[in-house]
C-alpha angles and dihedrals in degrees: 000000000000135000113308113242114185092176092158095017120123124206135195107205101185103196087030107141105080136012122353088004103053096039085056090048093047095048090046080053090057098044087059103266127143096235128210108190108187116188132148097258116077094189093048079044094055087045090047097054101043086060082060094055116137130041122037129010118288121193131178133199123191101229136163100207102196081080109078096212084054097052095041082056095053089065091034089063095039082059091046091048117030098021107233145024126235112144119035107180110195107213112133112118146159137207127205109162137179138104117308089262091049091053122081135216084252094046086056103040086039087054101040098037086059101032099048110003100054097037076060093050092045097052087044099060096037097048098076096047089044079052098058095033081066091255139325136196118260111187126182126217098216127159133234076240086089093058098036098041105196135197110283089020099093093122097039101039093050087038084055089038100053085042093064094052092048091053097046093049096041088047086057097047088047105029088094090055096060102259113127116208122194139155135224117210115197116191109206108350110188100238144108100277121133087020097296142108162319088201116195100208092050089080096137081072127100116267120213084252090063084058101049094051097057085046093052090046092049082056090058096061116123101246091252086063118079103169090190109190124027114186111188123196141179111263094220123024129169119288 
């Protein structure tokens, strides 16, 4: 498996201003792909993109993708300006954790909406271009949350959960268009997600960087090739 080159490619990285998102849509930049980031901030999204200048195109587009006509937007204006959609990487996520009486109605349907229901109306939206483009990747950035549910965990972990299922069964009803579906699954990634890091002193943790690269390599498979499911792990933890 050589270098990945995605010289006239075009991504989608939901979730892409800031941690596991930018730095995906930063390595597919520097493969050669056009790259659309979405996110709820314009102003994270405008920072975002100016750390992308120079090469190929690079478009953004605020969305809250819990909303399907958001989400449908976000690959409507990938198609308007980049012409085309080939990668959508689904990483956009939320995590709002604490026992079930600490939780409320909102925190579930927040976590939920973005984790699982937006990953839906994304792909939705994405499976018949890819279709007609002869086939596209579309890779989810799960959690091993969704296979070792923990205490306080009970949205994120069912949102991850759920995640999982949907990728595995949409993987099997595309696979024979040529669209290929995996997941990815990261155990502790060292960013600012749920509101925490990064720590400094948590440095046996992933970086984003960790993540992307998986992604990017993923893309480089021959298309005989669906590696389907990727989990990625520190290598040592704390005892």
């Amino acid at each position: 498996m050589g270098q990945t080159s995605l010289a006239g490619r075009v991504a989608i990285v939901t979730g892409g201003s800031r941690g596991i998102g930018l730095a995906t849509a930063h390595a597919l930049h520097q493969a050669g792909a056009a790259v659309m980031i979405c996110g709820r901030s314009s102003e994270a999204l405008s920072n975002a993109a100016g750390s992308l200048a120079g090469g190929a195109p690079v478009a953004i587009q605020r969305a809250d993708l819990s909303r399907p006509d958001e989400a449908e937007q976000v690959v409507r204006a990938a198609l308007d300006e980049l012409g085309g959609l080939d990668i959508l990487i689904n990483n956009a996520g939320v995590g709002r954790f604490g026992s079930l009486s600490e939780l409320s109605i909102d925190d579930w349907q927040e976590t939920i909406g973005t984790n699982l229901s937006g990953v839906f109306y994304c792909c939705r939206a994405a499976v018949p271009i890819m279709k007609e483009r002869g086939g596209g990747w579309i890779i989810n950035v799960s959690s091993l949350a969704g296979k070792h549910p923990f205490a306080g965990g009970a949205a994120y972990c069912a949102s991850k959960a759920g995640l999982n299922a949907f990728t595995e069964s949409l993987m099997q009803d595309v696979r024979r268009d040529g669209i290929r579906v995996s997941a990815v699954l990261p155990g502790s990634v060292n960013t600012r997600f749920g509101g925490h890091g990064p720590d400094p002193a948590a440095d046996w943790k992933l970086t984003a960087e960790d993540v992307a690269t998986v992604i990017v390599d993923l893309l480089a498979h021959e298309p005989r090739s669906l590696p389907s499911r990727v989990e990625l792990r520190p290598s040592s933890p704390p005892r």
